[in-house]
C-alpha positions as CSV (number, residue, x, y, z in Angstrom):
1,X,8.4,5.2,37.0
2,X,10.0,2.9,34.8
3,X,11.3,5.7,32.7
4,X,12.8,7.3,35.1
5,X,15.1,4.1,35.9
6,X,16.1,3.9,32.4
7,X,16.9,8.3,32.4
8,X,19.0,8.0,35.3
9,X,20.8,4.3,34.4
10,X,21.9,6.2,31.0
11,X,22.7,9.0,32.3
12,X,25.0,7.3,35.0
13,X,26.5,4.8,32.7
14,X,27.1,8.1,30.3
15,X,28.7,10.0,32.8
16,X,30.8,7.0,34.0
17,X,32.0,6.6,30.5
18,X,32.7,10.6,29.9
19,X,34.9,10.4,32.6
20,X,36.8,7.1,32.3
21,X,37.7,8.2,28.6
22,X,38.5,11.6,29.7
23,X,41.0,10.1,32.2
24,X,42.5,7.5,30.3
25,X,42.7,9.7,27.0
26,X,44.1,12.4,29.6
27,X,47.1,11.3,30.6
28,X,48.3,9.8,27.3
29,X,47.6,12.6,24.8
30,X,49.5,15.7,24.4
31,X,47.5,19.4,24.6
32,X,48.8,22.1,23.7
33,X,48.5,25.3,25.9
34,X,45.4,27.1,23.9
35,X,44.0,23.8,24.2
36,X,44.7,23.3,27.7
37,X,43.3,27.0,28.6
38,X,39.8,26.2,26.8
39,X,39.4,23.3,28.4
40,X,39.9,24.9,31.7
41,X,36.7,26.8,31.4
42,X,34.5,24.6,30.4
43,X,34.1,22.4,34.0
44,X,32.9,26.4,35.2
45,X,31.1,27.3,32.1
46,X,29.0,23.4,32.2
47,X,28.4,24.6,36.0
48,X,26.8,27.7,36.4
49,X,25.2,26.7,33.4
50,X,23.4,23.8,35.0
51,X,22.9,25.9,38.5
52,X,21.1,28.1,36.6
53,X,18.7,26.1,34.9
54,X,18.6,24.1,38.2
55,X,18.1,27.1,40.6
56,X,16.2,29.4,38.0
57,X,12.9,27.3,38.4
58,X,13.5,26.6,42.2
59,X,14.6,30.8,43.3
60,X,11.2,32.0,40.9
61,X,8.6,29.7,40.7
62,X,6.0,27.4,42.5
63,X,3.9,25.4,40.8
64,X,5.4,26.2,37.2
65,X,3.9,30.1,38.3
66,X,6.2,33.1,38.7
67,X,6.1,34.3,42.6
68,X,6.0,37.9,43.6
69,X,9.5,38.6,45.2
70,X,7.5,39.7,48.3
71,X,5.9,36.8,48.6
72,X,9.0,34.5,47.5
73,X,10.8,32.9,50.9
74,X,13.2,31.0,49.1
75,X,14.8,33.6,46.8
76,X,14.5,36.6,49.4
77,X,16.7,33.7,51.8
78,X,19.0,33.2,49.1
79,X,20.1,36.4,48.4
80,X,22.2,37.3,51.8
81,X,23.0,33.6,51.9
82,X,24.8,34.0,48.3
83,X,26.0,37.0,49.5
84,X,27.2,35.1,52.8
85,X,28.8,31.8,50.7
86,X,30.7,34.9,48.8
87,X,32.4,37.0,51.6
88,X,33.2,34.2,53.8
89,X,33.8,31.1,51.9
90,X,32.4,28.8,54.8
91,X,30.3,26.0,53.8
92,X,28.9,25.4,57.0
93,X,28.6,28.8,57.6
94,X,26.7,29.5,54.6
95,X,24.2,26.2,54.9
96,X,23.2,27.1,58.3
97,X,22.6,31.2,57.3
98,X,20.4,30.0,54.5
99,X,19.0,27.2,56.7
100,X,18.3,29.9,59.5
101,X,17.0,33.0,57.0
102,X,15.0,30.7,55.2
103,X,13.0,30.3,58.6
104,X,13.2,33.7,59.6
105,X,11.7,34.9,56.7
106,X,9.1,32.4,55.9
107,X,8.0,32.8,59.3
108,X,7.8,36.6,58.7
109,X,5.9,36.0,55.0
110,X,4.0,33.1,55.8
């Protein structure tokens, strides 16, 4: 447990860091334009690279096992949810869907 404190105090203090330099070295040096286009895709690059490895383990397995997709709740709830957060653009609206299929179809499953 006492790892775990010292992971996430680094990492925080890290991230704080990142940041603050980012902001103060921001505003006071001058990018050019190719510069400033690659730098706009890495904030959505770092992002669905980390909700991948973040949603990969939680959509496919349980207990570090693969789940059939018939027998898989969560991922057969995420799919028209996605599908809902895409078309409509709604957060609420897409946290209740998932919230409400994720029922449904565990109830159906399970």
């Amino acid at each position: 447990m006492e790892n775990l404190f010292w992971i996430i105090a680094v990492t925080g203090v890290g991230t704080y860091l990142f940041r603050a330099g980012s902001l103060v070295l921001g505003s006071r040096v001058k990018w050019n334009e190719r510069t400033k286009e690659w730098l706009s895709y890495v904030s959505p690059a770092v992002l669905g690279a980390m909700l991948g490895a973040m949603l990969g383990p939680v959509l496919l397995l349980s207990d570090n096992r693969w789940v059939s997709v018939t027998d898989n709740a969560v991922l057969l709830a995420a799919l028209p949810t996605m599908l809902i957060a895409w078309k409509t653009r709604r957060f609420l609206l897409t946290v209740t869907s998932g919230i409400l299929l994720y029922a449904l179809i565990s109830h159906l499953i399970l």
